[in-house]
C-alpha positions in Angstrom: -17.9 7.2 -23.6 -18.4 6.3 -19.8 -16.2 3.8 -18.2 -17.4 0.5 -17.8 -17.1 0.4 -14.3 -19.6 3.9 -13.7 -22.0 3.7 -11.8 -20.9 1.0 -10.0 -20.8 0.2 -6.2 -17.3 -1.0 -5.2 -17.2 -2.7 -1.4 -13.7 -1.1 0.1 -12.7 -3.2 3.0 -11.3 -0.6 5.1 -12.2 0.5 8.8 -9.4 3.3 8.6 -11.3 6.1 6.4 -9.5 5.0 3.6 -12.3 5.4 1.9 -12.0 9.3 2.5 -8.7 8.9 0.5 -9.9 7.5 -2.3 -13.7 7.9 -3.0 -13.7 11.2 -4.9 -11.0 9.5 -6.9 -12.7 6.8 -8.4 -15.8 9.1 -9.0 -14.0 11.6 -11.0 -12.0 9.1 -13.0 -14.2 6.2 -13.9 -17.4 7.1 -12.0 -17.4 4.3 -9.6 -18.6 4.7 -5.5 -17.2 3.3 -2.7 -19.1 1.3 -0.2 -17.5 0.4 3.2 -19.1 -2.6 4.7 -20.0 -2.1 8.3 -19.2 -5.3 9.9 -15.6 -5.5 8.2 -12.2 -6.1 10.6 -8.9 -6.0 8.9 -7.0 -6.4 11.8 -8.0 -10.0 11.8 -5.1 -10.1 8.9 -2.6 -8.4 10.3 -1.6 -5.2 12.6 1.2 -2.7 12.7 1.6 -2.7 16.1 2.2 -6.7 16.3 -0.3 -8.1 18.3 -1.7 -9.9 15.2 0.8 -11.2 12.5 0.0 -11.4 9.0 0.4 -14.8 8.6 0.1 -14.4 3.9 1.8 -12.4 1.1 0.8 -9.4 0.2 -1.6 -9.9 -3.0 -2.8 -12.6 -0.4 -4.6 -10.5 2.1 -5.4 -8.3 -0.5 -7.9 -10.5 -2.1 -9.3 -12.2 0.7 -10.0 -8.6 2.2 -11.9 -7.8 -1.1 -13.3 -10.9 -1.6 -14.5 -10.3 2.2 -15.5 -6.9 1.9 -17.4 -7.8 -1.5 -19.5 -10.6 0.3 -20.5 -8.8 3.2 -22.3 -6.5 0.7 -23.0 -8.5 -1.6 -21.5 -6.6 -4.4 -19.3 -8.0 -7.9 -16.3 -5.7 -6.8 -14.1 -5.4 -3.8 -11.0 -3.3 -3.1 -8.7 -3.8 -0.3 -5.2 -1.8 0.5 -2.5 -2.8 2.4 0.6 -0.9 3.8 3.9 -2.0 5.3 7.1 -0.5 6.8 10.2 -1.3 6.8 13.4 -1.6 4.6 13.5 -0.7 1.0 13.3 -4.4 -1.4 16.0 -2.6 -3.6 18.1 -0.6 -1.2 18.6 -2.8 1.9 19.4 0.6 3.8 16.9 2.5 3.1 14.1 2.8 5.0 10.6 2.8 3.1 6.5 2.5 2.9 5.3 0.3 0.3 1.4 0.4 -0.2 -0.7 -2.2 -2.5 -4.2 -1.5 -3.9 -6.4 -4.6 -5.7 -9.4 -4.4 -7.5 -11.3 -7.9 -7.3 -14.7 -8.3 -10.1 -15.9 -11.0 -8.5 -18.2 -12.4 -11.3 -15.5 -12.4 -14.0 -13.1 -13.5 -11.5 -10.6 -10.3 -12.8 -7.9 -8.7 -10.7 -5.8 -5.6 -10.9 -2.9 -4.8 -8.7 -1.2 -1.7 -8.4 2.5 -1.0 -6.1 4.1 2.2 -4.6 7.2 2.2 -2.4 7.6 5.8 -0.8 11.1 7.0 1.1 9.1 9.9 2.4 7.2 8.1 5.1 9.1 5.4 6.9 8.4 3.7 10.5 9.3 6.3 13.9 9.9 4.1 17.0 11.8 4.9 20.4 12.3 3.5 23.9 12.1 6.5 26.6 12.8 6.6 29.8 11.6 10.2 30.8 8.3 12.4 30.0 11.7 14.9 27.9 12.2 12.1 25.9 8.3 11.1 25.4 7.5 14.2 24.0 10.5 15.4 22.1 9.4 11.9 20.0 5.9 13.2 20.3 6.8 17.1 18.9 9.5 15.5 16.3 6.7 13.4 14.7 4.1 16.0 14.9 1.4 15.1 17.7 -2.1 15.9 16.6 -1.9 15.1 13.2 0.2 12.2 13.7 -0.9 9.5 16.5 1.7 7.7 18.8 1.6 4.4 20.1 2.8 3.0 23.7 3.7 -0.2 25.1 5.7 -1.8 27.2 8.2 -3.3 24.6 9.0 -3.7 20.8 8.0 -7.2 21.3 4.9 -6.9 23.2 2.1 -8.4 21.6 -0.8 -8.4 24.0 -3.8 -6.4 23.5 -4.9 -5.1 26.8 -1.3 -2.7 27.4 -0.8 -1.9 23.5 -2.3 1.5 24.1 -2.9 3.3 20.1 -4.6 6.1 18.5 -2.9 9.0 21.2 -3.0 12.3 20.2 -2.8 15.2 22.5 0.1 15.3 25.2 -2.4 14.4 28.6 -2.8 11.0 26.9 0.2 10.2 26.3 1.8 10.9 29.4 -0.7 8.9 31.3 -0.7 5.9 29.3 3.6 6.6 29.8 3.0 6.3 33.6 0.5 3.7 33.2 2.4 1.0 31.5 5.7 2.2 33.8 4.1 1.6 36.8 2.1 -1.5 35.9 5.4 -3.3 34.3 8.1 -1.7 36.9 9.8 -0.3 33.5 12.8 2.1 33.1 12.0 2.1 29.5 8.0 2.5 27.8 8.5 1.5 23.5 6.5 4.8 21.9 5.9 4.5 17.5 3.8 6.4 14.8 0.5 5.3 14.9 0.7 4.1 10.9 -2.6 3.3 10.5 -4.3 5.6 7.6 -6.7 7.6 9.7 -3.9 8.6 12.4 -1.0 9.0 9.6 -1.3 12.1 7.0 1.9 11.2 5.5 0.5 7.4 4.9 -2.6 8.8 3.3 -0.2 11.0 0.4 0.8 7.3 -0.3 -2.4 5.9 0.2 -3.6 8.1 -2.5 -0.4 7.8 -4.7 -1.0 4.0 -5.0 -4.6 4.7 -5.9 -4.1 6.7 -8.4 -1.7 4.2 -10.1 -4.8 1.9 -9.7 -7.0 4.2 -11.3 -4.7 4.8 -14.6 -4.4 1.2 -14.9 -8.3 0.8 -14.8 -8.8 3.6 -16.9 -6.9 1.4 -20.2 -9.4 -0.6 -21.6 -8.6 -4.1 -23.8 -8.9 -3.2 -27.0 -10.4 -6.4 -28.0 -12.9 -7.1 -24.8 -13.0 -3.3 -23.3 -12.0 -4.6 -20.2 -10.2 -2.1 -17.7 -7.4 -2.9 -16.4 -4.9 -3.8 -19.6 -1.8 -3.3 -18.6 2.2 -4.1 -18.9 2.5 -7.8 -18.1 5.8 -9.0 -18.9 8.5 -7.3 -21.0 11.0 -8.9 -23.9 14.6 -8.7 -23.1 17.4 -7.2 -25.3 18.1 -3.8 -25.3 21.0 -2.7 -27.5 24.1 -1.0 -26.0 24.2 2.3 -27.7 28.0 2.4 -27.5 29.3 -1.8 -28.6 25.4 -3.1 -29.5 25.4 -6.2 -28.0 22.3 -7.4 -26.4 22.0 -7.1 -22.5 19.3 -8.1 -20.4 17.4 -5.2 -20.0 14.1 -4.8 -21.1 13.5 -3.8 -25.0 10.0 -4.3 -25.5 6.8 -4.3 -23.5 3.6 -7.2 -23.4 0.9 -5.8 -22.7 -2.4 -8.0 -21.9 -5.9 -8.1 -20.8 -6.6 -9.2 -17.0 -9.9 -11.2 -18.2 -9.1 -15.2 -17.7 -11.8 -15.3 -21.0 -9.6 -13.0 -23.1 -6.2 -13.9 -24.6 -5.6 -10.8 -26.2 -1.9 -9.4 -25.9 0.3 -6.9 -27.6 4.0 -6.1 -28.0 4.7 -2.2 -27.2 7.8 -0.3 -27.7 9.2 0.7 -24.0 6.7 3.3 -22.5 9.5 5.7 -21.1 11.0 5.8 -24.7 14.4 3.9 -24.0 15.6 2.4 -27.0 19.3 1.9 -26.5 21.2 1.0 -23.2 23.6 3.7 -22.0 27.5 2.0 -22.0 27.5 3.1 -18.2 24.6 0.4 -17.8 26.1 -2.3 -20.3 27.5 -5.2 -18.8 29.8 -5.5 -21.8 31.0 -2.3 -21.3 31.3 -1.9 -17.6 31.4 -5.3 -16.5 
């Protein structure tokens, strides 16, 4: 049975080949295309590099990207993405990337959200003061495949010396020397370029998170066949195994339809199997 979505066009508001990420994805799974509207800029909602702050939450920009990308083409369906570094939400110390993928059908006003936080690409930033210490950042962060940003400080925000996408050693010595000179700095700020098409490591997330999407679009309602059914809440009272009083963990799963027309819901037994609390995580027990 072909998914309801095949065949589809799906408006991706990228202009960082994300699309070259994901597109074979969503043909393979559910048989859906991905279109990227020419005259889309997401930098208008936000930049790594800081000379545009993103101003709304997350799930935010994500649908008016969609909803953006989705008009320009005139399409149902829109998908936007959108990355962030910085520390982890659960482990203050940590350092993490957390990418966001959502699916927008316009027409049955219908979203579908998916999360992935990733330890294994994180921010690289520096202040040098000498072409030794440009390029051992450069070489420890892989020039060539990874590209570097320079300007003249963390806070610099302006445009016209926030000088991105450098790759090969020339350029980034001159734009080094550049913004030196121009500013009369003993220090030039160098970072990862972390936008998808200069960041391999990103796109490995990039492509996690998608396929998060994908499984969740893949479940259909059973009552509408609408993709996207997923976990939506979860019942608390997990049993200690060791004394058996309740805690506050989760002991069942709700699962329901992301169609504002359909109420249909269902209670599911934990979907990693869990159905007793260990004493170790019992509040009773180890207070």
């Amino acid at each position: 049975m072909d998914h309801p979505l095949s065949g589809s066009l799906i408006a991706f508001a990228t202009m960082h080949g994300k699309e070259k990420i994901l597109d074979s994805l969503f043909q393979q799974s559910i048989g859906a295309k991905l279109v990227v509207p020419r005259l889309i800029n997401t930098d208008n909602y936000g930049t790594f590099s800081g000379e545009v702050s993103r101003l709304q939450s997350v799930k935010e920009v994500l649908r008016a990207k969609a909803r953006e990308g989705a008009d320009l083409l005139g399409l149902n369906y829109g998908l936007a993405s959108e990355g962030s570094f910085g520390a982890h939400p659960r482990i203050p110390f940590l350092e993490c990337n957390q990418e966001s993928l959502m699916f927008l059908d316009l027409k049955n006003e219908i979203e579908v959200f998916s999360h992935v936080i990733s330890t294994e690409n994180c921010a690289e930033y520096r202040q040098v003061k000498t072409e030794e210490d440009l390029l051992d950042f450069c070489h420890r962060v892989n020039l060539g495949a990874q590209a570097v940003i320079l300007k003249p400080s963390y806070e610099y925000s302006n445009m016209d010396w926030i000088v991105k996408g450098l790759t090969d050693e020339q350029s980034v010595i001159e734009a080094f020397h550049r913004i030196k000179d121009n500013f009369s700095l003993d220090n030039v700020w160098v970072e990862k370029d972390n936008r998808a098409h200069f960041n391999p490591q990103r796109q490995k997330v990039i492509y996690q998170v998608g396929e998060k999407l994908i499984n969740t679009l893949s479940v259909l309602c059973p009552s509408c066949k609408t993709p996207g059914f997923q976990m939506t809440d979860f019942i608390k009272g997990l049993k200690c195994l060791d004394c058996g009083l309740k805690s506050d963990k989760p002991l069942k799963e709700i699962w329901s339809c992301p169609s504002k027309k359909c109420t249909y819901s269902e209670t599911r037994p934990r979907l990693d199997g869990v159905k007793m609390l260990s004493p170790a995580e019992c509040h009773w027990c180890n207070p």
